[in-house]
Backbone as XML, in Angstrom:
<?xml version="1.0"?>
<chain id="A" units="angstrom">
  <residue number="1" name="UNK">
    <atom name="N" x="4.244" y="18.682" z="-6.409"/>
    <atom name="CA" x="3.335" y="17.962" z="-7.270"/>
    <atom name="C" x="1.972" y="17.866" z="-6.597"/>
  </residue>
  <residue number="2" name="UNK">
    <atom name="N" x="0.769" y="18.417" z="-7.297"/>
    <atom name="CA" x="-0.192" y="17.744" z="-6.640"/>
    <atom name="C" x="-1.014" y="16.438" z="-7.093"/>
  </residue>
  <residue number="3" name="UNK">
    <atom name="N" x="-1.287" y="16.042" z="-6.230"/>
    <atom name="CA" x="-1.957" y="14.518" z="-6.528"/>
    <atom name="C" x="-3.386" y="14.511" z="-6.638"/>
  </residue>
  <residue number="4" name="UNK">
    <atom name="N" x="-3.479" y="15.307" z="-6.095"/>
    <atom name="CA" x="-5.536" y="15.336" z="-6.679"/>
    <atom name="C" x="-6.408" y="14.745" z="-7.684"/>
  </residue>
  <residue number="5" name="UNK">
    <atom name="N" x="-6.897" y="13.648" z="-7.229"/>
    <atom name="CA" x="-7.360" y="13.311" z="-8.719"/>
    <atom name="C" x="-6.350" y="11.757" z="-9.618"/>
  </residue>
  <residue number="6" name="UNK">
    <atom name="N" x="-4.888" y="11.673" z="-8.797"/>
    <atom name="CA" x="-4.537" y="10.743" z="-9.387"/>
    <atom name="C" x="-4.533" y="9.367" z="-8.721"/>
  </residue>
  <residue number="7" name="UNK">
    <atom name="N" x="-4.870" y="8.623" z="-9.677"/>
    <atom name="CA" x="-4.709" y="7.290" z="-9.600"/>
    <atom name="C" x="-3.568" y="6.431" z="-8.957"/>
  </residue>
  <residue number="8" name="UNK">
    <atom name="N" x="-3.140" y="6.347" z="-7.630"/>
    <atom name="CA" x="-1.704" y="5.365" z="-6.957"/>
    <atom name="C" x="-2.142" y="4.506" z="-6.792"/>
  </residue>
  <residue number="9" name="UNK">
    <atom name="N" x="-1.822" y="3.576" z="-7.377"/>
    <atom name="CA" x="-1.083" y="2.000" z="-6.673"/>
    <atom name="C" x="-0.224" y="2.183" z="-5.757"/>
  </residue>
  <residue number="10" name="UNK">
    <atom name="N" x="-1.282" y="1.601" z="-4.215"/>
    <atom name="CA" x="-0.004" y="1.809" z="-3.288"/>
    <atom name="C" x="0.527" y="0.055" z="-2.587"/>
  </residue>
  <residue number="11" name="UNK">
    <atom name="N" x="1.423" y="-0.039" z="-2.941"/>
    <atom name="CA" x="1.646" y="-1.988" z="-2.819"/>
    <atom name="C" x="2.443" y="-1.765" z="-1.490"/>
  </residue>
  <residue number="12" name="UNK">
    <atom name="N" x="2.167" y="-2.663" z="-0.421"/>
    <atom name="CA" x="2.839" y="-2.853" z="0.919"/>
    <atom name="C" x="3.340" y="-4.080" z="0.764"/>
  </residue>
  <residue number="13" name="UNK">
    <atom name="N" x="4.701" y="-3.850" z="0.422"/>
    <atom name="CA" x="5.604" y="-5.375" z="0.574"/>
    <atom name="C" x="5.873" y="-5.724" z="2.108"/>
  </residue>
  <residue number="14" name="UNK">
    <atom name="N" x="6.835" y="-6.960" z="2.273"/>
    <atom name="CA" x="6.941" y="-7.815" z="3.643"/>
    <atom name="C" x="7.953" y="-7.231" z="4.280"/>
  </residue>
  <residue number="15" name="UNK">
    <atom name="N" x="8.594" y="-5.832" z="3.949"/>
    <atom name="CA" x="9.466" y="-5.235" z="5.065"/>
    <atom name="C" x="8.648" y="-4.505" z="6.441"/>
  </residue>
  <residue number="16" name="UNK">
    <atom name="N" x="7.695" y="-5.886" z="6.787"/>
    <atom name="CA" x="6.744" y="-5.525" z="7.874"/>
    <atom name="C" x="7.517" y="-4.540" z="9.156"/>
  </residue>
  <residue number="17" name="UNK">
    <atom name="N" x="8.620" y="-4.297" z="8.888"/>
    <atom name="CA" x="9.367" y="-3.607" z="10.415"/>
    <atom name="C" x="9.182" y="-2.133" z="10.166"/>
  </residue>
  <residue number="18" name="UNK">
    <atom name="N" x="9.088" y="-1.721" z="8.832"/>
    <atom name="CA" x="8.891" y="-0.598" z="8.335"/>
    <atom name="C" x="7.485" y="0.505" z="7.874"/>
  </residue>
  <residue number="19" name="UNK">
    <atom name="N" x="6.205" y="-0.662" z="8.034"/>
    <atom name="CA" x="4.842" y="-0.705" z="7.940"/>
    <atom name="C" x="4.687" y="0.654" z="8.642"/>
  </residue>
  <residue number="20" name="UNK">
    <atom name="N" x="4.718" y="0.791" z="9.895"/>
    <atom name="CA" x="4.030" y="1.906" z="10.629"/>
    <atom name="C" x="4.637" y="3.327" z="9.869"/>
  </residue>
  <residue number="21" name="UNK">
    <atom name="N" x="6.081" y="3.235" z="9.598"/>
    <atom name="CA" x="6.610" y="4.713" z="8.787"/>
    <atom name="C" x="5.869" y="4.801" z="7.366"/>
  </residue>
  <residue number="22" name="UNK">
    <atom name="N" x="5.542" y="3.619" z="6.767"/>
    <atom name="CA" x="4.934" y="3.759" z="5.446"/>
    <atom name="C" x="3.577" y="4.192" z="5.681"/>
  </residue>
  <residue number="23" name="UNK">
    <atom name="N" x="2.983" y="3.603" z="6.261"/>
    <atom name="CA" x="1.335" y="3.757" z="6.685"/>
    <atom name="C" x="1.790" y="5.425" z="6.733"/>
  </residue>
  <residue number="24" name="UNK">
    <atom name="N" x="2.263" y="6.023" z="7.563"/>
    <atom name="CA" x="2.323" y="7.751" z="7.445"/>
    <atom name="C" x="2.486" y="8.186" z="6.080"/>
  </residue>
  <residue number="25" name="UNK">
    <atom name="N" x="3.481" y="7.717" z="5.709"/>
    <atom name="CA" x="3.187" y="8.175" z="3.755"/>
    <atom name="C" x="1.961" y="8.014" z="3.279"/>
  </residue>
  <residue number="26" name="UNK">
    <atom name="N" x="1.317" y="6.895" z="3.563"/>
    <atom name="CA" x="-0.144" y="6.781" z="2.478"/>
    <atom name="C" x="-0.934" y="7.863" z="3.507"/>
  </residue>
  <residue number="27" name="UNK">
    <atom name="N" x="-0.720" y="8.020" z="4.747"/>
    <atom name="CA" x="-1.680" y="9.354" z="4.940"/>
    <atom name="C" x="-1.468" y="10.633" z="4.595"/>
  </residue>
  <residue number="28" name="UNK">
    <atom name="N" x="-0.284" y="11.006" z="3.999"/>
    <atom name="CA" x="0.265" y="11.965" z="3.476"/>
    <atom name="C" x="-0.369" y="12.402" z="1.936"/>
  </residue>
  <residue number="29" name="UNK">
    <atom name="N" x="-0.474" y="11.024" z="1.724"/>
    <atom name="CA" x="-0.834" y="10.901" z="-0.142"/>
    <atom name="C" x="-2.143" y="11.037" z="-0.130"/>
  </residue>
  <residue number="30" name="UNK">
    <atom name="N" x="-2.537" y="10.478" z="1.054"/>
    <atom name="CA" x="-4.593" y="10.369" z="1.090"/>
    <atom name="C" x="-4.776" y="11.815" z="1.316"/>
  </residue>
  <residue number="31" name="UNK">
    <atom name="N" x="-4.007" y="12.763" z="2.028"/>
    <atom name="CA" x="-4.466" y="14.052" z="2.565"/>
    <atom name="C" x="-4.594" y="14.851" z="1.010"/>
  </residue>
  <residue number="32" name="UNK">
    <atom name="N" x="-3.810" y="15.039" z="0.173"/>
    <atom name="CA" x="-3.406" y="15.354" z="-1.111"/>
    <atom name="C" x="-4.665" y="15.258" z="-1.996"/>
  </residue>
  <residue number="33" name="UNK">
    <atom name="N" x="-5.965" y="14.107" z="-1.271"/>
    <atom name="CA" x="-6.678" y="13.566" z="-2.208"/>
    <atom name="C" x="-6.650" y="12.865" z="-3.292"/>
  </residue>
  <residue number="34" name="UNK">
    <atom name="N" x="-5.398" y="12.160" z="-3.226"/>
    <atom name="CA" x="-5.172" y="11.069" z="-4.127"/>
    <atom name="C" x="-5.936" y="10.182" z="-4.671"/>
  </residue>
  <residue number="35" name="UNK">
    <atom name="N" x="-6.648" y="9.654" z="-5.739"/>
    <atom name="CA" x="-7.189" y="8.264" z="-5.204"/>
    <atom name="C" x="-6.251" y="7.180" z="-5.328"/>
  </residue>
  <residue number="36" name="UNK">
    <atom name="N" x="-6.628" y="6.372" z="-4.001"/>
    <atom name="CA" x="-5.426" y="5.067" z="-3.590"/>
    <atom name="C" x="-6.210" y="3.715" z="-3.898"/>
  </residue>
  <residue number="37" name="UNK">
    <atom name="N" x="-5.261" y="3.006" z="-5.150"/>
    <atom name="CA" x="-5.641" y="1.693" z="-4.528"/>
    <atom name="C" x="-4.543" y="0.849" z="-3.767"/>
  </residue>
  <residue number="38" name="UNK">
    <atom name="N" x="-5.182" y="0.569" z="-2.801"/>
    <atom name="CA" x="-4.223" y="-0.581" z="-1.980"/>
    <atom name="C" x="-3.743" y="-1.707" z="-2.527"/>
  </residue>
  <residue number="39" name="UNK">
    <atom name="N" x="-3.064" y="-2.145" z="-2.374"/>
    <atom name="CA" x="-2.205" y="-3.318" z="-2.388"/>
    <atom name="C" x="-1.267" y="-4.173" z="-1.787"/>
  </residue>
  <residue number="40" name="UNK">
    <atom name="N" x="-1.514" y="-5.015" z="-1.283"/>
    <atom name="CA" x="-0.414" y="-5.622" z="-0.379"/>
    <atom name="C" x="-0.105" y="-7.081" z="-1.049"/>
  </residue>
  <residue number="41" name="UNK">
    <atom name="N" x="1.115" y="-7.694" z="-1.148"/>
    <atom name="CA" x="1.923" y="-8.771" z="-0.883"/>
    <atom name="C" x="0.687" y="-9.696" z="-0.692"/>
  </residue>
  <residue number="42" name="UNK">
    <atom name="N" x="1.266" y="-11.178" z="-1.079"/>
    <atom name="CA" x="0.426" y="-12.099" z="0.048"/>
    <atom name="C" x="0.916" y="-12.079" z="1.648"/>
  </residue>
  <residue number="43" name="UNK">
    <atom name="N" x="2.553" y="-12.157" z="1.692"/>
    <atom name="CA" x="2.898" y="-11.940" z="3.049"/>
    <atom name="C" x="2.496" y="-10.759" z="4.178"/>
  </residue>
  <residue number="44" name="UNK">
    <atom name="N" x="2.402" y="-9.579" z="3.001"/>
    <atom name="CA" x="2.014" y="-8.624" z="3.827"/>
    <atom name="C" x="0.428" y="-8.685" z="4.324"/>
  </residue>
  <residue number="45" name="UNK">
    <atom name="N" x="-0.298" y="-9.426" z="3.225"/>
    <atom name="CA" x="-1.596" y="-9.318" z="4.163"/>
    <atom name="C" x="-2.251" y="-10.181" z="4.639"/>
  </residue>
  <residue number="46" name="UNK">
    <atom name="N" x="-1.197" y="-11.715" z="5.069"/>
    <atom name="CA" x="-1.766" y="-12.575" z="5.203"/>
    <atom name="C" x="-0.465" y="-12.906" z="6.563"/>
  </residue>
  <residue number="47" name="UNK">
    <atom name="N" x="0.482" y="-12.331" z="6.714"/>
    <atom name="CA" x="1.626" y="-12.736" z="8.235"/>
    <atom name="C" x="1.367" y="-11.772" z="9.175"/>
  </residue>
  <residue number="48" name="UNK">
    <atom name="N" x="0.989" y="-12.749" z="10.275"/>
    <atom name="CA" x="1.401" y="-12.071" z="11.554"/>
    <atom name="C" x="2.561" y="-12.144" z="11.582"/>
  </residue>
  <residue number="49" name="UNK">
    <atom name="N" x="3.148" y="-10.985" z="12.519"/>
    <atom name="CA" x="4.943" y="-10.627" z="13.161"/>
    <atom name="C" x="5.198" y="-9.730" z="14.209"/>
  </residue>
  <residue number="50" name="UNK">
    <atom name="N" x="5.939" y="-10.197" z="14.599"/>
    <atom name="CA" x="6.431" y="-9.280" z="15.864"/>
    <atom name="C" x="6.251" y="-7.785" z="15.924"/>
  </residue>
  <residue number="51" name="UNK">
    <atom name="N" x="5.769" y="-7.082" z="14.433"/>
    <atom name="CA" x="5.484" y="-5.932" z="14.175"/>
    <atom name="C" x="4.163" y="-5.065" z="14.082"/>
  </residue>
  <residue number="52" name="UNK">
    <atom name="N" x="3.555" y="-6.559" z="14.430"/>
    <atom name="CA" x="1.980" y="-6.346" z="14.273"/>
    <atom name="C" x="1.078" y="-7.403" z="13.055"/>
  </residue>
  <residue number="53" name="UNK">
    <atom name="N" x="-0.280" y="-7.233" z="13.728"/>
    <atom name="CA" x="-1.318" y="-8.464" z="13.260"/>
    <atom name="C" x="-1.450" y="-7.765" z="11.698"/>
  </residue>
  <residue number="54" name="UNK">
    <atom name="N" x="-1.611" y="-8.757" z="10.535"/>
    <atom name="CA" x="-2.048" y="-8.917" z="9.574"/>
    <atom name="C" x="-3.156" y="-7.865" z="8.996"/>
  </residue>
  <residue number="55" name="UNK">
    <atom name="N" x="-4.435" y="-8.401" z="9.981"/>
    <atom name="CA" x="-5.612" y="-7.878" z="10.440"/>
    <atom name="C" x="-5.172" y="-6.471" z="10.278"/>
  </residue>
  <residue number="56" name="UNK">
    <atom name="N" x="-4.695" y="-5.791" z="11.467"/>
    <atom name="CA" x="-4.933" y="-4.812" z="11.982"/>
    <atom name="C" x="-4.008" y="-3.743" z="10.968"/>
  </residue>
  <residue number="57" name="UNK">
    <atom name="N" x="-2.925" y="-3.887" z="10.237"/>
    <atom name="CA" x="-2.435" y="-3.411" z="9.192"/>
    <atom name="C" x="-3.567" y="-3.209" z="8.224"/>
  </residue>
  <residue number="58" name="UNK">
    <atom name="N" x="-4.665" y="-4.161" z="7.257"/>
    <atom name="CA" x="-5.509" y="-4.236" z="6.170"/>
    <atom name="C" x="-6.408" y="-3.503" z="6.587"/>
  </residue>
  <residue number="59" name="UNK">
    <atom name="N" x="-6.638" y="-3.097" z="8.290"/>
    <atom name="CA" x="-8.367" y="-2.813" z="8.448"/>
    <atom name="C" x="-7.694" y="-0.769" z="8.950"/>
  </residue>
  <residue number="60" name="UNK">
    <atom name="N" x="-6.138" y="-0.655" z="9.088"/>
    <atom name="CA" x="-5.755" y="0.577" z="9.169"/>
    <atom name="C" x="-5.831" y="1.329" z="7.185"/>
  </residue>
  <residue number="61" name="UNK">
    <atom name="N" x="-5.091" y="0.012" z="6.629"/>
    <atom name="CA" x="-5.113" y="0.673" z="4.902"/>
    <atom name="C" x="-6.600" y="0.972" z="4.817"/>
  </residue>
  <residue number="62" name="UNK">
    <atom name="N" x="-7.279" y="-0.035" z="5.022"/>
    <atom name="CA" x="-8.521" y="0.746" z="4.247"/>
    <atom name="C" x="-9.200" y="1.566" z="4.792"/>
  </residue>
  <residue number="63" name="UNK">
    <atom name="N" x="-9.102" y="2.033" z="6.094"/>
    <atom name="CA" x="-9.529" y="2.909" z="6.753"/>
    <atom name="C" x="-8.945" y="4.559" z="6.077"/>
  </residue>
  <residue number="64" name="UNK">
    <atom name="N" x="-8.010" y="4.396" z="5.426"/>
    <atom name="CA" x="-7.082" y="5.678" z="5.565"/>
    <atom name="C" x="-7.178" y="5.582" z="3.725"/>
  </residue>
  <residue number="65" name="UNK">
    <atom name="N" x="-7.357" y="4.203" z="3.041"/>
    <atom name="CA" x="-7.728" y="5.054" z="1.821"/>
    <atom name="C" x="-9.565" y="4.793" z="1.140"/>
  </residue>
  <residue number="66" name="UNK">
    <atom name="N" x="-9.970" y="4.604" z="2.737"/>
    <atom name="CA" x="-11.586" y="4.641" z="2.127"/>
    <atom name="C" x="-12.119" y="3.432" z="0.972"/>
  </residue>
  <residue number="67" name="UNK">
    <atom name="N" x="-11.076" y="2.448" z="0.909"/>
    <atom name="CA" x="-11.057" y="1.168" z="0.300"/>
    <atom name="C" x="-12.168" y="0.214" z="0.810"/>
  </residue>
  <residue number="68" name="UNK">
    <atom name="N" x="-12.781" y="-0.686" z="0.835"/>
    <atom name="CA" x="-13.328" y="-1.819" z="1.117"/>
    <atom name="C" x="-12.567" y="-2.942" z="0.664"/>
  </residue>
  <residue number="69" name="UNK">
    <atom name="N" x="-12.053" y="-3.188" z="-0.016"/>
    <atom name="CA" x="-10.911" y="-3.884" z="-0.982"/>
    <atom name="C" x="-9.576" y="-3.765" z="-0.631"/>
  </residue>
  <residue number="70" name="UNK">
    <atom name="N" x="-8.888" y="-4.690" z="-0.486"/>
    <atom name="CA" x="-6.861" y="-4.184" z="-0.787"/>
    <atom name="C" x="-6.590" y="-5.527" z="-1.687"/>
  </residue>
  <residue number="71" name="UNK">
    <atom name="N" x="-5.848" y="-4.906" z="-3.357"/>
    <atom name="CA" x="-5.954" y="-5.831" z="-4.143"/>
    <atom name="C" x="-4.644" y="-6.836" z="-3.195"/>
  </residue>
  <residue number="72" name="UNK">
    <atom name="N" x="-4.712" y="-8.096" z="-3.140"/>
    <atom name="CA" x="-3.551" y="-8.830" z="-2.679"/>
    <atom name="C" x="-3.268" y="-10.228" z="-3.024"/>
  </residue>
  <residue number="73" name="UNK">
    <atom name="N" x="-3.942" y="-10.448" z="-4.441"/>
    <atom name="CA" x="-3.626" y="-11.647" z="-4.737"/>
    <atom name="C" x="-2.925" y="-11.426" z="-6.688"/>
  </residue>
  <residue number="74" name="UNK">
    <atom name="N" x="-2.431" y="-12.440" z="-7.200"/>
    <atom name="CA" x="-1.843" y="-12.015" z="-8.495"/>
    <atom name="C" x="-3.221" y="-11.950" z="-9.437"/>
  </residue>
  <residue number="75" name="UNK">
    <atom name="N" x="-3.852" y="-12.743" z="-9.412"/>
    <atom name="CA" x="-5.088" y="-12.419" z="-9.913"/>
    <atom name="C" x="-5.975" y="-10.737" z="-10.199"/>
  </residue>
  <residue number="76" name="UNK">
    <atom name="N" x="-5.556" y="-10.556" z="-8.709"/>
    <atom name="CA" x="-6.532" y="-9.617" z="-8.326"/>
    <atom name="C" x="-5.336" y="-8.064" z="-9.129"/>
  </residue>
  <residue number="77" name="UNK">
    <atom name="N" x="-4.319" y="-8.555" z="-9.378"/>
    <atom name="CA" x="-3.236" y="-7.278" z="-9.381"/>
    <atom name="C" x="-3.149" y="-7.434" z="-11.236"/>
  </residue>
  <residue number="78" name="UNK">
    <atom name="N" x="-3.205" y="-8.548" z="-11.877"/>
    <atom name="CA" x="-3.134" y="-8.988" z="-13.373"/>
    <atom name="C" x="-3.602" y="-7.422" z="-13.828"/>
  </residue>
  <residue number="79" name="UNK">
    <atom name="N" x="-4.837" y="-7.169" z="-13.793"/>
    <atom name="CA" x="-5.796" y="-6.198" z="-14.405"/>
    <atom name="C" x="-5.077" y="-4.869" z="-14.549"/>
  </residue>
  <residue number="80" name="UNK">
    <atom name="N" x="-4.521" y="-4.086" z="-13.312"/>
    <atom name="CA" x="-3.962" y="-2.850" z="-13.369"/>
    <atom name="C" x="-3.212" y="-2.247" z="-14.052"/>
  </residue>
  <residue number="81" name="UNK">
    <atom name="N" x="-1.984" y="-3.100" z="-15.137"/>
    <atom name="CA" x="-1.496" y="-2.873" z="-16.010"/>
    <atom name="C" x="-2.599" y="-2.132" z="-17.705"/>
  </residue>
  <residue number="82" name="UNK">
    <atom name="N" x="-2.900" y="-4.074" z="-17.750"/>
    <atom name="CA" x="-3.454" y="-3.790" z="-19.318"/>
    <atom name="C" x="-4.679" y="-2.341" z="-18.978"/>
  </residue>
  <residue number="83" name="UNK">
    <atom name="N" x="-5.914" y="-2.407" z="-17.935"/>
    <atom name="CA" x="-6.253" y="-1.697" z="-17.770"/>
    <atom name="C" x="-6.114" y="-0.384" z="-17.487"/>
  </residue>
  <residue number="84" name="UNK">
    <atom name="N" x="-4.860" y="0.024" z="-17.046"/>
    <atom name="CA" x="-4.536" y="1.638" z="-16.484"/>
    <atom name="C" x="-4.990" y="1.911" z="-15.623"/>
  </residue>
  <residue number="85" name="UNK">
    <atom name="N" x="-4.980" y="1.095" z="-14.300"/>
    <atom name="CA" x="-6.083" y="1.593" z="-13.628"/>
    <atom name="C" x="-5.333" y="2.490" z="-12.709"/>
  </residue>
  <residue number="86" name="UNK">
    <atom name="N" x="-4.430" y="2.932" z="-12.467"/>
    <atom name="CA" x="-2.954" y="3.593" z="-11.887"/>
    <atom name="C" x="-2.701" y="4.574" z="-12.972"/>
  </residue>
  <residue number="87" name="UNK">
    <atom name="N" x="-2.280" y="6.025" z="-12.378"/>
    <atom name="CA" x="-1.349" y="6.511" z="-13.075"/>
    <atom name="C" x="0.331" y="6.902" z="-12.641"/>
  </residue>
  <residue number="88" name="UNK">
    <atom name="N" x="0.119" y="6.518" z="-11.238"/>
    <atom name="CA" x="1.720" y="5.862" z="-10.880"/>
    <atom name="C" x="1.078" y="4.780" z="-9.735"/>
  </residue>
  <residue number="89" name="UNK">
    <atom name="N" x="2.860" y="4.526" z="-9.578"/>
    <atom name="CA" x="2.689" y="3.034" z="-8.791"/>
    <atom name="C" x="3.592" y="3.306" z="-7.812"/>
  </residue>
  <residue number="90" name="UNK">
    <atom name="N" x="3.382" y="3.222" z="-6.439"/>
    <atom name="CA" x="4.497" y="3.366" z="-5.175"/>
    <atom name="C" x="4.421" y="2.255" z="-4.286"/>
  </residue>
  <residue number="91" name="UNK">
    <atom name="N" x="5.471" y="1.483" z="-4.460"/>
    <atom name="CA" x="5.833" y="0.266" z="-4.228"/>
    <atom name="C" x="6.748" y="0.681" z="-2.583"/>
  </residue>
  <residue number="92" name="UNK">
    <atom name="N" x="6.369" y="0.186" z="-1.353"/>
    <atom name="CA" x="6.916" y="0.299" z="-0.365"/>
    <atom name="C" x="6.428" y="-1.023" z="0.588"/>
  </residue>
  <residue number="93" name="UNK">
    <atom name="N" x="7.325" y="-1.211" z="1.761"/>
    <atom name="CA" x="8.494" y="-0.624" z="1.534"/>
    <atom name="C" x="9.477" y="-1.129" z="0.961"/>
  </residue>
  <residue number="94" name="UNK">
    <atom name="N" x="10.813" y="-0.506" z="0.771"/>
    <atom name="CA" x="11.743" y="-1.377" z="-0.844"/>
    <atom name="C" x="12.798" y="-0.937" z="0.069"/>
  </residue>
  <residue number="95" name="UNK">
    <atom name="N" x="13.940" y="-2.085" z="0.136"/>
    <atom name="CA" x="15.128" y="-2.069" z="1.144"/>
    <atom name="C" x="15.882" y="-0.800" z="1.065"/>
  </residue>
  <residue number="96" name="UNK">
    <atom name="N" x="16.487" y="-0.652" z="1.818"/>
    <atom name="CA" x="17.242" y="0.188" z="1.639"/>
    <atom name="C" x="18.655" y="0.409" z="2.486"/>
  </residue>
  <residue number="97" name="UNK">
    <atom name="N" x="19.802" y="0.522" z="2.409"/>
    <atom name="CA" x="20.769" y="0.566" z="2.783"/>
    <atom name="C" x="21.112" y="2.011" z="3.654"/>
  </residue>
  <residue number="98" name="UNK">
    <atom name="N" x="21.345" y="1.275" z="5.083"/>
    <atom name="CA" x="21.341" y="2.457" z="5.753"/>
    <atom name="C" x="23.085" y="2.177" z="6.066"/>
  </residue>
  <residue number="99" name="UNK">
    <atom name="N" x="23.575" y="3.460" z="6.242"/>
    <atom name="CA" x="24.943" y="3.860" z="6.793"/>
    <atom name="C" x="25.331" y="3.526" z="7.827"/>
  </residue>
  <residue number="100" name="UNK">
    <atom name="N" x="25.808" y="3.041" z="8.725"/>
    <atom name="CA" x="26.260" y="2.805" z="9.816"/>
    <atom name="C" x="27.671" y="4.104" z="10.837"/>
  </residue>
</chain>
C-alpha cells in the first residue's frame, strides 16, 4: 500500500512500555510520506514512567511527523470525525496477548 498523500491519525495510548517499538512504526509511516496527525491519550502525554519523560516522547512525535501540535485532549480530538480530517486511524499501542 502506498501512503503518500494520506491522511493518519496516529493516537499513542498508555501502553507506555511499548512507546519506543511504536515510535519506529510512525517512522516507517512518515518515510512513506504520509501525512500524520498525532495524537496521544491524556496519560500518554501528560505521565512520566519508568519508560520515559512525557516531554521527551511529544517533542520525539513531533519531530518525526513535522507537527507543532499533538491533538491530546477530547476537545481537541471531537473535530476529526465529523470533519474527515483522517483517512485512516492507527490506534497504538493496543494490548496484545503474547504466548508464553
Amino acid at each position: 500500500m502506498k501512503l503518500e498523500g494520506i491522511k493518519i491519525g496516529f493516537a499513542f495510548t498508555g501502553s507506555f512500555c511499548t512507546f519506543k517499538t511504536v515510535i519506529e512504526e510512525l517512522k516507517k509511516i512518515k518515510k512513506e510520506n504520509a501525512d500524520i496527525i498525532p495524537i496521544m491519550s491524556f496519560n500518554s502525554y501528560n505521565l512520566d514512567t519508568k519508560f520515559g519523560k512525557a516531554q521527551e516522547y511529544i517533542d520525539e512525535i513531533k519531530l518525526i511527523t513535522e507537527k507543532n501540535e499533538i491533538i491530546h485532549t477530547i476537545q481537541g480530538a471531537e473535530p476529526i470525525g465529523p470533519k474527515k480530517l483522517t483517512d485512516i486511524m492507527v490506534i497504538a499501542p493496543c494490548s496484545r496477548k503474547y504466548n508464553s
